[in-house]
C-alpha positions, 0 to 999 in steps of 0.5 A: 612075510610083510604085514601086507602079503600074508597067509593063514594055514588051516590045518583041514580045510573042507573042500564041497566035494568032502575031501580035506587037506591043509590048506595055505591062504595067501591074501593081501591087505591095503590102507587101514581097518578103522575103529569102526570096522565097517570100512573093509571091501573085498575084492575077488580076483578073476581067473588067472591072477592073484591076490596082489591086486595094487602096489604097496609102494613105489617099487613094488611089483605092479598090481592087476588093478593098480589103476582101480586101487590104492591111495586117492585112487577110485577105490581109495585105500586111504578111506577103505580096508581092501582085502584080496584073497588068492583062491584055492586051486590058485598057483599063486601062493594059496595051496593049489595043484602045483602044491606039494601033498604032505602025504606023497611029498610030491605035488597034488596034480590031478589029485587035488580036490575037486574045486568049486567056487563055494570053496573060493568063498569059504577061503574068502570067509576064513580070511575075513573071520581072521581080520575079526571083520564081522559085516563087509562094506561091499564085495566086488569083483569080475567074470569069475570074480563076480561069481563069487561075489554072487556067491557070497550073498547066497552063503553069506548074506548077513555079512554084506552090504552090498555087492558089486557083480561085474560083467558075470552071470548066474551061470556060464552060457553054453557057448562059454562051456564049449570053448572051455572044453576046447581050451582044457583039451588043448590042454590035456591033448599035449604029449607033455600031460602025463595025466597031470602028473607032468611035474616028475617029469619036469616037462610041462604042458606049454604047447596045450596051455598056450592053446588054451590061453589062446583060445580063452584071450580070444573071448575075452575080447570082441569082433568090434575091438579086434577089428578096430584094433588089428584088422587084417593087417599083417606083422612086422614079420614079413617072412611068416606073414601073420596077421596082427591079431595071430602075433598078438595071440602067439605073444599072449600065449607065450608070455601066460606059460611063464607064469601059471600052472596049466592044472591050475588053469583047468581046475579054475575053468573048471569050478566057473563051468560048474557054478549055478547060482541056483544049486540047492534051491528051486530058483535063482531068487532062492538062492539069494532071498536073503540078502538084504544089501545094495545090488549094483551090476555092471556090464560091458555091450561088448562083452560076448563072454557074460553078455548085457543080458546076464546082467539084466537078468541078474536085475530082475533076480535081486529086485524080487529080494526088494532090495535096492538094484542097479545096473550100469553098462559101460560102453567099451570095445573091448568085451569081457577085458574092458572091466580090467582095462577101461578103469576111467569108465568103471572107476568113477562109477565105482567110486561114486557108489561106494561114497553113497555107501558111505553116507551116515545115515544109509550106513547107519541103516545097514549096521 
């Protein structure tokens, strides 16, 4: 394994739900920790991808936010430490359902622990720990990303900051809930489930995934992006007369089945459906009363999946800690997928804010 794509292997990992297994946490470092330590950013992945969120060299596999980070980029990896770290329940590299029980020497499947995003967090904390980084520069990441970045300063609030929520919320809207559902049925509705245990067979459930991914791709985007972009413009294949937008969503959902797991998909919706910032406190601002960091939000006015006023109220929650709260909204048509993909708007305001971040006198203030 390179010095940049590691893993620590934690022989009882405990799960919120109280089940415990050994557990594989693969995550990826870029640029260098200084003397100092206080220079290391963490970044949380969204749904489906991994802890390779840059390059590590010219011919290395593209990373997820390779134009958001790395050398001289708006996340400068020759100024920060950026640590990425793939998620329990994850199919990439963190043991998740597609992993092989020690007990049964089969995989997990659906007996896999029940998955939450504290759980993320924890894996997150232990990595941290490893690395002997004691307070984070700033914790930033998107949609179930930014969940758990909220989650990380109700957790861990002295370890922190500042952290950079974008385009997420306190919780998922009904209507996110309701097409979750849907998706996790196409899921579980495909001849090939087998209950989970679809790996003895070796057949897997790529109809229903594909469905799924479909349907969740779908949400991702927006009426005013679709439209701009597609229309009701047919394919180039005349004989099935599509429209562009069908070609296009038949592509995505074919080219997703050859690379994720579809357990891992519904145990990863399944924890973002779950999250409530304010679970175990009589409030959202309970939940976070502790932390003492920089808040800085970002939001898309397309995005229909966590909306502009997730976000705002998100504002009103951590400007009753009495801390310093900002809230940018980029103008994008491209909804909730703008924070992967608009990185000439998102980036600069990023960069702009951890170089703030990195002024002596506030640092001092926040060692």
């Amino acid at each position: 394994m390179s010095k940049y794509k590691r893993e620590i292997n934690i022989e009882k990992f405990e799960f919120k739900s109280g089940e415990k297994i050994p557990l594989s946490i693969a995550f990826e470092t870029y640029g260098e920790l200084n003397r100092s330590k206080n220079n290391a950013v963490l970044v949380c992945h969204p749904l489906t991808h991994s802890s390779h969120v840059a390059d590590h060299g010219e011919d290395d596999e593209k990373g997820w936010w390779r134009n958001m980070v790395g050398p001289s980029r708006y996340i400068d990896t020759k100024d920060h430490f950026v640590v990425c770290v793939n998620v329990p329940g994850s199919c990439y590299g963190t043991t998740g359902p597609s992993s092989i029980d020690p007990k049964t020497e089969e995989p997990y499947g659906t007996d896999f622990p029940e998955l939450f995003i504290t759980d993320m967090v924890k894996a997150q904390k232990l990595v941290i720990d490893h690395l002997d980084i004691n307070k984070l520069k700033s914790v930033i990441g998107g949609s179930i990303g930014g969940q758990q970045v909220l989650e990380w300063s109700k957790r861990y609030p002295s370890r922190l900051k500042s952290i950079i929520p974008i385009a997420t919320g306190a919780r998922v809207s009904p209507m996110m809930l309701g097409f979750g559902y849907i998706s996790q049925n196409a899921i579980r509705s495909d001849p090939n489930w087998s209950g989970g245990k679809y790996y003895r067979q070796n057949r897997v459930p790529e109809y229903g995934l594909k469905i799924a991914r479909q349907i969740g791709h779908l949400t991702y985007l927006s009426r005013e992006g679709i439209e701009k972009k597609f229309g009701r413009e047919r394919s180039e294949q005349e004989k099935k007369r599509e429209f562009e937008i069908e070609s296009y969503l038949e592509y995505q959902g074919e080219k997703f089945v050859e690379r994720f797991d579809p357990n891992s998909y519904i145990y990863l919706t399944e924890a973002m459906h779950q999250f409530d910032l304010s679970e175990g406190y009589s409030s959202d601002f309970r939940a976070v009363k502790d932390y003492e960091g920089l808040v800085y939000l970002i939001s898309i006015h397309s995005d229909w999946h966590f909306t502009v006023e997730e976000s705002e109220y998100l504002a009103e929650v951590y400007e009753k800690t009495n801390n310093l709260v900002m809230h940018d909204v980029i103008e994008s048509s491209y909804g909730h997928d703008a924070f992967l993909v608009e990185t000439e708007k998102l980036g600069p305001k990023l960069r702009l804010f951890l170089k703030y971040m990195s002024e002596e006198n506030f640092d001092s203030n926040l060692n």
